[in-house]
C-alpha positions in Angstrom: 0.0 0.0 0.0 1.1 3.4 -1.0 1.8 6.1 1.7 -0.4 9.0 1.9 1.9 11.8 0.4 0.0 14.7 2.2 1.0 13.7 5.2 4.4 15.0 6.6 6.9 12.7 9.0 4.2 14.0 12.2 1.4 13.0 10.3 0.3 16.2 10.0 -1.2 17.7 6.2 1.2 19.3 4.1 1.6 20.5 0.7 3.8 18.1 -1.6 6.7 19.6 -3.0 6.0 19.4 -7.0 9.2 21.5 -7.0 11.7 18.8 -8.9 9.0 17.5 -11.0 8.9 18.6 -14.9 6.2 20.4 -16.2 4.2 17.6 -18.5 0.9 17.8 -20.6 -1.8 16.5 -18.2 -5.9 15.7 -18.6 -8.5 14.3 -16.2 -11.8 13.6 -17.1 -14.9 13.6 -14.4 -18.4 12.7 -14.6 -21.3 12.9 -11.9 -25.1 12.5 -11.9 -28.0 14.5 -10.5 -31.0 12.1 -10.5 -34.2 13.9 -10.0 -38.3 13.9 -11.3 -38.8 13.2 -15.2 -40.8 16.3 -15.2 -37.8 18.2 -14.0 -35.5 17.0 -16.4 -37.7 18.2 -19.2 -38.0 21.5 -18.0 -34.1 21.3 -17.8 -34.3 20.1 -21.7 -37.4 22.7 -22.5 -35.0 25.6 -21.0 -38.6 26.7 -18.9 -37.6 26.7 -15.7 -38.0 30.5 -14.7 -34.5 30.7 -13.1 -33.1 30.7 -17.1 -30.9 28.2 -18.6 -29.5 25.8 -15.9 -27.3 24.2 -18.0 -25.8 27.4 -19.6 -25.2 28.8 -15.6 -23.9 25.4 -14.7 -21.7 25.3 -17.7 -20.3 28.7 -16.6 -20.3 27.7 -12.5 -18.2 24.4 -13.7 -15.3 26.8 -15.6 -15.1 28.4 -13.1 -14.5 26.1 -10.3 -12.1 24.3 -12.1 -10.1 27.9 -12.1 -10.7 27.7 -8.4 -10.4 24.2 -6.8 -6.9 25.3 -5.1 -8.6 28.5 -3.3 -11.3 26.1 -1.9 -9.3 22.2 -1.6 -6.7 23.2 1.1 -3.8 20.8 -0.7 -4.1 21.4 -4.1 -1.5 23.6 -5.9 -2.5 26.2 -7.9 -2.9 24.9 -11.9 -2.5 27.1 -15.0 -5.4 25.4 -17.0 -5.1 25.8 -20.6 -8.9 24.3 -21.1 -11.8 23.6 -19.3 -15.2 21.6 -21.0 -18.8 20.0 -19.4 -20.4 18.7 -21.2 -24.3 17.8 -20.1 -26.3 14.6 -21.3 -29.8 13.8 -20.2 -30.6 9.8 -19.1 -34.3 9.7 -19.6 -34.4 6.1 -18.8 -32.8 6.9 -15.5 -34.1 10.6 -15.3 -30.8 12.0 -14.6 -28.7 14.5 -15.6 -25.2 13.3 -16.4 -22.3 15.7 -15.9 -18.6 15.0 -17.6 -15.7 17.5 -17.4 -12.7 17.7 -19.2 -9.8 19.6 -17.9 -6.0 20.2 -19.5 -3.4 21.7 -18.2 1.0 21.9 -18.9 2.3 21.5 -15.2 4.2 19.5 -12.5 1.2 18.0 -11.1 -2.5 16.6 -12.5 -5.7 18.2 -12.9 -8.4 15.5 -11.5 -9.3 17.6 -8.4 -9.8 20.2 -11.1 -12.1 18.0 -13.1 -13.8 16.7 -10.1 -14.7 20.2 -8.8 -16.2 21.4 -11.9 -18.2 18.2 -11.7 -19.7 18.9 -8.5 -20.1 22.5 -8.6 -21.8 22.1 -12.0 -23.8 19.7 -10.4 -25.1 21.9 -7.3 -25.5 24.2 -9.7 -28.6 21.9 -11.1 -29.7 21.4 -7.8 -29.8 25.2 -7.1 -31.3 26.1 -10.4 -34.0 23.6 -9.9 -35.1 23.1 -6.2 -38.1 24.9 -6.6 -39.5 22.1 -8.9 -37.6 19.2 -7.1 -35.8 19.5 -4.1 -35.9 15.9 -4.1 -32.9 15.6 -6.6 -29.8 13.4 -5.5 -26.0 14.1 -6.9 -24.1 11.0 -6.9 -21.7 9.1 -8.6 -19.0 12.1 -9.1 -15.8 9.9 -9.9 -12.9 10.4 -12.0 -12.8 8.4 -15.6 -9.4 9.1 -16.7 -6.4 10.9 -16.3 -3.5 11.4 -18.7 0.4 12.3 -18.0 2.4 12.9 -15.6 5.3 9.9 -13.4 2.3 7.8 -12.4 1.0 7.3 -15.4 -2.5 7.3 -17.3 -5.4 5.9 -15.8 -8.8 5.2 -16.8 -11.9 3.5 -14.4 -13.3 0.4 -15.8 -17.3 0.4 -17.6 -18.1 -1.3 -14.2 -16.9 1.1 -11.5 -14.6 -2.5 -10.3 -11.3 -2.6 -11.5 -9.1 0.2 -13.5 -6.6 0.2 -15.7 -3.2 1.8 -14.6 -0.6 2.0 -17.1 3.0 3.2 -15.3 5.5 5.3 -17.8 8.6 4.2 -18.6 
């Protein structure tokens, strides 16, 4: 088992030093869900809920805390993202709205908390848009699907949620 590296020799939380590590091309892809009432996912789809468009606002909220997961994740080292994407698919079937985001950045460390946040933000966003018509929804399933770059190497969570594939560089 790997040793927690935001731990220091006390076992106290601490900041990893990224300082000897290159500056690499790096991606991490995230995805949540915000289950809720068929009715309310097709007043998401219609666009006529009267707060406006919630997935233009949660597009927007998603950007932007991606740009600020450092200020608000008390480890995290400030990222220089050079791009930032949700994008927003409905599952009728399962009335829910699904929630990917794509992040990229060039740095000495990963972008998956990055990715995550804008999931989750973009998700409450949803929930805030919308609890007027359903304040029975339920956000779930926020997980990382893949990351790319960096000395660990790329990762991407199996179809199942069970096992992942880790591939180390060489």
């Amino acid at each position: 088992m790997e040793r927690l590296t935001h731990l220091n020799r006390e076992g106290r939380a601490r900041m990893v030093d990224v300082s000897g590590k290159e500056d690499t091309p790096r991606e991490a892809v995230a995805r949540g869900r915000v289950q809720m009432r068929p009715e309310t996912l097709k007043q998401i789809a219609a666009g006529s809920l009267a707060k406006g468009d919630v997935l233009a606002v949660a597009q927007v909220a998603g950007v932007m805390a991606a740009k600020q997961t450092a200020q608000l994740i008390p480890m995290c080292h400030p990222l220089l993202l050079t791009a930032v994407d949700l994008k927003f698919t409905t599952d009728t079937a399962g009335s829910a709205l699904v929630i990917e985001a794509a992040v990229k950045t060039a740095g000495k460390t990963g972008a998956e908390m990055e990715a995550l946040f804008a999931v989750a933000v973009a998700a409450l966003t949803v929930y805030d848009m919308c609890k007027a018509v359903d304040r029975e929804m339920v956000i779930s399933q926020v997980c990382l699907l893949e990351k790319r770059g960096g000395k660990s190497g790329d990762f991407r969570r199996s179809e199942e949620g069970g096992e992942n594939v880790h591939q180390e560089r060489e």
